[in-house]
N, C-alpha and C positions, 0 to 999 in steps of 0.2 A: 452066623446070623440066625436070629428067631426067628420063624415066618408067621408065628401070631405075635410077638414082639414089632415088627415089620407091619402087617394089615393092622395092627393097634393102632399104631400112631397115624398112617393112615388116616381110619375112621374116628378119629381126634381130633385129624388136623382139620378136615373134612366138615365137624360138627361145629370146631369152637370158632375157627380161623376164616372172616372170611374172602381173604387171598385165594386162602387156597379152596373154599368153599363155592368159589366163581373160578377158579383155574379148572377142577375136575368135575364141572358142572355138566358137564357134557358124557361122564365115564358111567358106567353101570355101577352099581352100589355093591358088587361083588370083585372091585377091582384090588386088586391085594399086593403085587409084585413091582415091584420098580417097574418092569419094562413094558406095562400098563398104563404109567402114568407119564405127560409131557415134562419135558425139563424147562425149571424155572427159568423164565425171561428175568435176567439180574435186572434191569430197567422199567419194568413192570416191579419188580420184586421193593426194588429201595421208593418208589413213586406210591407205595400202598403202608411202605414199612414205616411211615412218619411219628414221630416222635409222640404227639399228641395223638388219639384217636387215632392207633395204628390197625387198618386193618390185617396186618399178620400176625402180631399175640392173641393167644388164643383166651387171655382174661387179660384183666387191667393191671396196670402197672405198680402196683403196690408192693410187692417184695421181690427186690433184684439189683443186681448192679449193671449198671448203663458204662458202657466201653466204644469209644469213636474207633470206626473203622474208615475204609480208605472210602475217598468224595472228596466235595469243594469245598468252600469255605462257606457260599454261598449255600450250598446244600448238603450239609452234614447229615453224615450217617452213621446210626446207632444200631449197638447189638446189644441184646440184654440179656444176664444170667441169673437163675436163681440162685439163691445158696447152694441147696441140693447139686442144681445142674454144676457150678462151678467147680464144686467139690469133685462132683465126678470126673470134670474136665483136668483137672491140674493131678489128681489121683492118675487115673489112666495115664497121661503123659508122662507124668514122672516115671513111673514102671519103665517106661523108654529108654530111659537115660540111660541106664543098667548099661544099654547097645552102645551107646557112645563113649564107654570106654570110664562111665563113674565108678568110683571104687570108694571103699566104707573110707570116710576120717576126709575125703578130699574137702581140703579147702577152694571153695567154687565163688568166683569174684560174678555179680551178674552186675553186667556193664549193658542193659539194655535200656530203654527209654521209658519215664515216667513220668505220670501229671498228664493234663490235659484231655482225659478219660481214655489216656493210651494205656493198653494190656499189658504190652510183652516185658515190663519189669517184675509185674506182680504176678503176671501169669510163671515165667521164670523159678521168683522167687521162690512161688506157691507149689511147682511140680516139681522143685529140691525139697521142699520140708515135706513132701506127701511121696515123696521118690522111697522105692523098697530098700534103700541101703545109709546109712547113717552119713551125714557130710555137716559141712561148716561151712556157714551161709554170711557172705558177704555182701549185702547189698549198696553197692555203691553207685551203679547209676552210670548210661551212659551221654548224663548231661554234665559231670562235675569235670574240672578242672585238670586236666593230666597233670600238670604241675603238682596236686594233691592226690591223683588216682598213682600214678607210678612209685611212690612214697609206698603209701598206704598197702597194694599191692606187696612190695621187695618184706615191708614191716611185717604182715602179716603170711608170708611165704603165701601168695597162691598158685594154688598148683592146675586149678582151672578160670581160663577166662570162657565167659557165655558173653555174646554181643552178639551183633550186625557184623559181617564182614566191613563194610566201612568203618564203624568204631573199632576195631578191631587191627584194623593197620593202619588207622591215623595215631592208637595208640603203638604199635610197633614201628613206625617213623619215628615218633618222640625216642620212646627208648633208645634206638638206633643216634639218633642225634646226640641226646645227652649220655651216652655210653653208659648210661645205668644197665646191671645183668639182673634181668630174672630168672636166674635157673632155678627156681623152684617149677617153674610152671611145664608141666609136661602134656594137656590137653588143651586146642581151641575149639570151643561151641560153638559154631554159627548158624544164625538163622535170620530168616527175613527179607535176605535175599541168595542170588550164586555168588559161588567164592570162584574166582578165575585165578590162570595160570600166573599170573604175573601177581595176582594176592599171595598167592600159596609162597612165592618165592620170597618175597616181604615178610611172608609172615615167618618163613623158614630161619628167614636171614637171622630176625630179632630175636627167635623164640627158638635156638635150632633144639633143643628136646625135647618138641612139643609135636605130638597131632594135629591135624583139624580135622573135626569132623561136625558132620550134620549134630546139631541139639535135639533136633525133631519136625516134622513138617505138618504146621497147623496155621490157623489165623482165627482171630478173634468173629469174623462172621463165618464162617464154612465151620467151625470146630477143626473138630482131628481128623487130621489128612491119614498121614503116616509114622511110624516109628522107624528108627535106623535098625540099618539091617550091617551085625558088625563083619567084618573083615570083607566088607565090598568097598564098590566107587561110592564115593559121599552122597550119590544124587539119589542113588536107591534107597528107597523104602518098604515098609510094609504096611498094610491096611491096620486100623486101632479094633482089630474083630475082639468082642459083638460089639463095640460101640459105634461102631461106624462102617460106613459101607462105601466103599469107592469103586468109583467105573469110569471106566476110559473110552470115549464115546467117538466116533466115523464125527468130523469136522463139518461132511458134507450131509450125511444122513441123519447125524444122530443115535445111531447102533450102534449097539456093545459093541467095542472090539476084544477077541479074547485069544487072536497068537501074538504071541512076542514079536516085539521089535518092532509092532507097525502105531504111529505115533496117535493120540487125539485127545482129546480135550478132558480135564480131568474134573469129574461130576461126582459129588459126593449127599451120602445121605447122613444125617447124624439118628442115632436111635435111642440119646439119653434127652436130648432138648424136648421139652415142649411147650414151653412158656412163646418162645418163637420157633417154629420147625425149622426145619433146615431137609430138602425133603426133594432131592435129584439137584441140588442147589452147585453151577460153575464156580468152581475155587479158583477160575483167573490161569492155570498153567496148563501145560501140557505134558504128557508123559506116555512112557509104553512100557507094556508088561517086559521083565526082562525072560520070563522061563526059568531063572534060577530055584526059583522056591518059591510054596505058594502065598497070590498075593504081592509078590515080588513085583514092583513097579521104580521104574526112572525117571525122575522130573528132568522134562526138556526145555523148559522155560514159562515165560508166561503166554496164555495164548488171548485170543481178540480182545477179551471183557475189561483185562486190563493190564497195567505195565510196569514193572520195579525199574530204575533209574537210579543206580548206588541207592540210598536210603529216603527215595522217593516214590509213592506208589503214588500213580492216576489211573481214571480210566478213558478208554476210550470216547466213551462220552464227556469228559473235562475237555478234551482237544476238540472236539464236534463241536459243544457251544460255544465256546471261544473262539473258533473260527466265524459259525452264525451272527456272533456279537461284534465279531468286527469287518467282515465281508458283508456290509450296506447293501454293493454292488452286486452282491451274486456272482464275484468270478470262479469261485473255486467250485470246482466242479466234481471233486475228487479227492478224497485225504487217507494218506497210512501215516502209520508213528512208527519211525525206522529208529533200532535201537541200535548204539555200535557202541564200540571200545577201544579206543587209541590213546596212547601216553597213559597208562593206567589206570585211565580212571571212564567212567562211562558216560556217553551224550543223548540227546534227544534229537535226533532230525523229522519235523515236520513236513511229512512230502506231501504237495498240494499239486493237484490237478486244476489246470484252466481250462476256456476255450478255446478253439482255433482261432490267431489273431490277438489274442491278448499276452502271446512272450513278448509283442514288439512294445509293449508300453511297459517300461522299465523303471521309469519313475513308479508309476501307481500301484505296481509288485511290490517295490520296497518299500514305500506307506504300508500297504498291506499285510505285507511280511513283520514290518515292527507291531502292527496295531495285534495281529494275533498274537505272537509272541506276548504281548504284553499283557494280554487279558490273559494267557494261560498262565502266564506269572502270578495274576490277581489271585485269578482261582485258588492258584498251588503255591504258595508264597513259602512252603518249603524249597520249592525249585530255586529260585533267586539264592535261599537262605545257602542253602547247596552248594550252588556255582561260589557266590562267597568263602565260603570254607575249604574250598577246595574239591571238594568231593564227586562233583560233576563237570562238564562242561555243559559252557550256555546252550540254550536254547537253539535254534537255527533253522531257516527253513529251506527246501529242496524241493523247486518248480518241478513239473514234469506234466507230460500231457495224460488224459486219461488212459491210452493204449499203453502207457509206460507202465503203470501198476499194476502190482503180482496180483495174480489170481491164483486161485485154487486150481489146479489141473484138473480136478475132474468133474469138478461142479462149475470153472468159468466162476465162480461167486470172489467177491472183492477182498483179500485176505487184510485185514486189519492193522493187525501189527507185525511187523516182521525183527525179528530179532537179532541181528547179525552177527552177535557179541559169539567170540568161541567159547564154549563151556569144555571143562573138564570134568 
């Protein structure tokens, strides 16, 4: 990393932006180094970043492309790229791929999700054709029809699929069912969420000549996380240096963490953006340096800001107002989003805290219980769509009293989301 590349943007975001021109209002004007400056409040952050008169771009919206990232329905969130910035974004990335095992001439199926100012088809697309090694671009989509996607696939020999782990074994179930062979296919791409033990064995079942590995670890609002780091565990990555800077920050203070193996929250800077910064900005997970190499980092999950559910992202404030909008009464006192994984596939438990005295009223729990559920349905109407398909289980909520909810051991602070899923 530049460290006049670094205090540039900075004294950019500083002058043009003014989020961040009221975030560092308070720093001295010789302030230069990340650990100088506070970490963006993602809830402050999207409450400034509004689509009309945003004050986070640091000019007006005239040349760029607008990409929905994760939020309600109700209150949608946008990230904007310029030409330039995208270019650099799907260029860099692609360079990545190289690690995950692409080789010149492969034929690469991307089966990610497109339309509705969603990224990660185009984004996909975009860092195969900008990728340093010659392939064969199949854009098929992981909204078409496997009845036409497993055809098309066998017709065209592909020898890479790129998806979601969820599109990814609901299309290796199909195959499995209708005993069509793909043995062209030697590499799976996943990204956008974990790939768990019982995917891997699905995916093995259908695809047995095939890899999986990470595609690469990014999102359409944070930028570039990580590139795969080859012949490790799939969860390791490595920093996109110079274009971005990632830190793994103490949950409870906030400080760097920088020996291995000890876990916190994973804060990134981008240093090609500046139409909108991105600038100490939580990318939602957790991770810890491994010590292997430098750079060398592990995603452990998602941490508080927000939460993947098979191919469902919310955040923690989707569950928050959803409960406000439907506890009239005030009895919840208390909320985590308990994430688990049973029978294959992944659920969402709602654990709500009461008062003393209100488990005896079991009638008005279960009004309560449905009216929340129901609104975060509203909100996330992917969820419902989800449960439908298979891909999840419902929704569900999990009483308990305030003295029942994790804490942080060392801080006593209220841990948000807890994720109980095993990862591999």
């Amino acid at each position: 990393m530049s460290a006049q590349q670094l205090s540039d943007l900075i004294r950019f975001a500083r002058h043009n932006s003014p989020f961040y021109r009221d975030l560092y209002a308070s720093l001295p004007p010789s302030a230069d180094r990340l650990t100088d400056l506070p970490v963006v409040d993602q809830k402050s952050f999207w409450a400034a970043n509004t689509l009309h008169d945003s004050r986070v771009l640091t000019g007006p919206l005239s040349e760029a492309t607008v990409y929905k990232t994760g939020g309600t329905t109700g209150s949608p969130k946008f990230s904007v790229y310029t030409r330039d910035e995208w270019r650099t974004f799907v260029t860099t990335f692609g360079q990545g791929l190289v690690d995950t095992g692409l080789r010149p001439g492969h034929r690469v199926a991307d089966l990610f999700y497109a339309g509705e100012l969603y990224a990660s088809f185009l984004f996909v697309l975009d860092s195969l054709a900008h990728a340093p090694v010659e392939n064969v671009r199949l854009p098929i989509g992981g909204g078409a029809p496997l009845e036409s996607t497993i055809p098309t696939l066998r017709d065209l020999a592909a020898q890479v699929l790129a998806g979601t782990p969820t599109t990814l074994c609901r299309l290796a179930e199909q195959v499995l069912a209708s005993g069509v062979r793909l043995d062209s296919v030697e590499l799976l791409l996943f990204g956008g969420e974990a790939l768990f033990d019982d995917q891997r064995r699905l995916l093995a079942t259908a695809f047995p000549g095939a890899e999986a590995r990470s595609v690469g670890y990014a999102s359409v609002d944070a930028g570039l996380l990580g590139r795969p780091v080859p012949g490790t565990d799939a969860r390791v990555h490595r920093a996109f240096s110079p274009h971005s800077v990632v830190e793994i920050l103490d949950d409870s203070t906030d400080e760097p963490i920088t020996e291995p193996g000890r876990p916190g929250r994973v804060v990134v800077t981008s240093l090609f953006r500046r139409l909108m910064p991105i600038i100490r900005y939580p990318a939602g997970d957790r991770a810890e340096w491994t010590g292997t190499g430098p750079g060398h980092f592990r995603i452990l999950g998602r941490a508080e800001e927000g939460v993947r559910v098979g191919p469902v992202s919310l955040y923690t404030q989707d569950a928050q107002d959803a409960v406000a909008s439907a506890d009239t009464a005030g009895q919840v006192v208390g909320m985590q989003l308990v994430v688990r994984r049973w029978e294959g596939r992944d659920g969402l438990v709602l654990r709500l805290a009461t008062a003393p005295g209100d488990e005896r009223d079991t009638d008005r729990r279960e009004r309560l219980a449905r009216a929340v559920v129901a609104e975060l349905e509203t909100v996330r109407p992917l969820y419902p769509d989800s449960v439908r398909a298979g891909f999840v289980h419902p929704l569900s909520v999990e009483w308990a009293r305030h003295r029942d909810l994790a804490v942080n051991p060392r801080s006593g602070k209220l841990v948000r989301v807890l994720d109980e899923r095993p990862t591999a």
